[in-house]
C-alpha positions in Angstrom: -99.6 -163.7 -197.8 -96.4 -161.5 -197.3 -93.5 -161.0 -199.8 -90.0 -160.0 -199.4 -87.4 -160.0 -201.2 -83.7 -161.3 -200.3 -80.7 -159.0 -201.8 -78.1 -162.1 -202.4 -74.7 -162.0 -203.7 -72.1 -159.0 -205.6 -74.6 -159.0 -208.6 -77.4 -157.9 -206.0 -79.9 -160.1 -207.3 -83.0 -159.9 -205.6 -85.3 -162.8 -205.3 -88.6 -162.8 -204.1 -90.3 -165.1 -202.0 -93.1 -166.0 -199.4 -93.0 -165.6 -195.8 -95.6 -167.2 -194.7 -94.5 -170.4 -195.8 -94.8 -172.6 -192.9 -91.9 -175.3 -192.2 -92.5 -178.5 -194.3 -94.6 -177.0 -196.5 -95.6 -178.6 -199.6 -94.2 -177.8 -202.8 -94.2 -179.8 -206.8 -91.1 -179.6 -208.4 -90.2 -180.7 -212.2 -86.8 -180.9 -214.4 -87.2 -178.4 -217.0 -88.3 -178.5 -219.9 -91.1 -181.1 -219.9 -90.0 -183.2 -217.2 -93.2 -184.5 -214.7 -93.9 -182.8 -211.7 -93.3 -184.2 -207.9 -94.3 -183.3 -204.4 -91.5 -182.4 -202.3 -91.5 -180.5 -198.7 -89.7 -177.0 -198.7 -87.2 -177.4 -195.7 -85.9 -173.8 -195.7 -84.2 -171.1 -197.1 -79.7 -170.0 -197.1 -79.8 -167.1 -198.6 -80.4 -167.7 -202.3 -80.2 -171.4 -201.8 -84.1 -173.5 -201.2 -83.5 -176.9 -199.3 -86.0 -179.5 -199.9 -86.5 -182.9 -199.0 -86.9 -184.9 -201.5 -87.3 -188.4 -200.6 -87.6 -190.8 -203.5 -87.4 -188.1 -206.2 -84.4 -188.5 -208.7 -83.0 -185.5 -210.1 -79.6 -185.2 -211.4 -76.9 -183.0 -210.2 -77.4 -179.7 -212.3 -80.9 -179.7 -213.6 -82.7 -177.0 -214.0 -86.1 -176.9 -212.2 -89.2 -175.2 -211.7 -90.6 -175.0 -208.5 -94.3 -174.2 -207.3 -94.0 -173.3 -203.8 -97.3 -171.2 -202.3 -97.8 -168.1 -203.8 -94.4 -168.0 -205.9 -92.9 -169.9 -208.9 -89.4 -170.1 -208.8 -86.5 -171.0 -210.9 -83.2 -172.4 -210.4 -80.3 -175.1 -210.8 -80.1 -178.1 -208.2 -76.7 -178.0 -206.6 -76.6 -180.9 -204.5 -78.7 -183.9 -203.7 -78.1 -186.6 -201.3 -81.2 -188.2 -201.8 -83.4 -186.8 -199.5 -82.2 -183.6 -199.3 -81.4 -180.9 -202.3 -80.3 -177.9 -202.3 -81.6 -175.6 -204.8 -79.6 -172.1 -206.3 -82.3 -169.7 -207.1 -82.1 -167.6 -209.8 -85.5 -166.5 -210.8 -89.0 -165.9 -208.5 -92.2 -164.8 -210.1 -95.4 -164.4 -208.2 -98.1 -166.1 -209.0 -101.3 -163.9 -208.5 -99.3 -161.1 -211.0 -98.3 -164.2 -213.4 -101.7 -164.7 -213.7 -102.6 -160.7 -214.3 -100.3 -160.5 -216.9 -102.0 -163.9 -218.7 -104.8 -162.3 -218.5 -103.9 -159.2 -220.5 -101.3 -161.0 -223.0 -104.1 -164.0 -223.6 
C-alpha cells in the first residue's frame, strides 16, 4: 500500500488516498447516515472529485456518502449521477489501519 496525498483547491485541502488502487476496483458505498451499503467500481480520480460506476445503485443528487475504497474511508457529497456513472466531491479521507489504532486506544 502507498499513500499520497492530493493538495486540491484555494483552501489547500489535502486529501489522502491510495495509489495502488487498481482500475475498476471494488468499492461499498452508503448514503449517510444509516443508509445500506452497495458495491460499486472506483473508475478514477479529477482531482478532488472520485468517479464511480454505479450501475443500478440509486442515490440522489447531493447525498452525502461514505465510501470504503481499499485501505481508505472517504467522505464526500455526490455531485452528479447519470446512472451509471457518479461523480463524487471529496471532502474528508481517513485511513483505515490508523482508524483502527485509534479504536483501539479510545475503546
Amino acid at each position: 500500500m502507498r499513500l499520497d496525498e492530493k493538495h486540491c483547491g484555494p483552501r489547500g485541502i489535502k486529501i489522502e488516498y491510495d495509489t495502488c488502487m487498481s482500475e475498476r476496483a471494488g468499492v461499498r458505498l452508503r448514503c449517510l447516515p444509516d443508509g445500506a451499503f452497495h458495491d460499486a467500481f472506483e473508475l478514477g480520480w479529477k482531482s478532488r472529485l472520485l468517479e464511480l460506476d454505479v450501475t443500478g445503485i440509486e442515490l440522489p443528487q447531493g447525498a452525502l456518502l461514505e465510501i470504503e475504497c481499499g485501505s481508505m474511508l472517504y467522505f464526500g457529497e455526490l455531485l452528479r449521477n447519470d446512472g451509471s456513472t457518479a461523480s463524487v466531491l471529496i471532502e474528508h479521507s481517513v485511513d483505515r489501519a490508523r482508524l483502527k489504532a485509534i479504536r483501539q486506544t479510545w475503546g
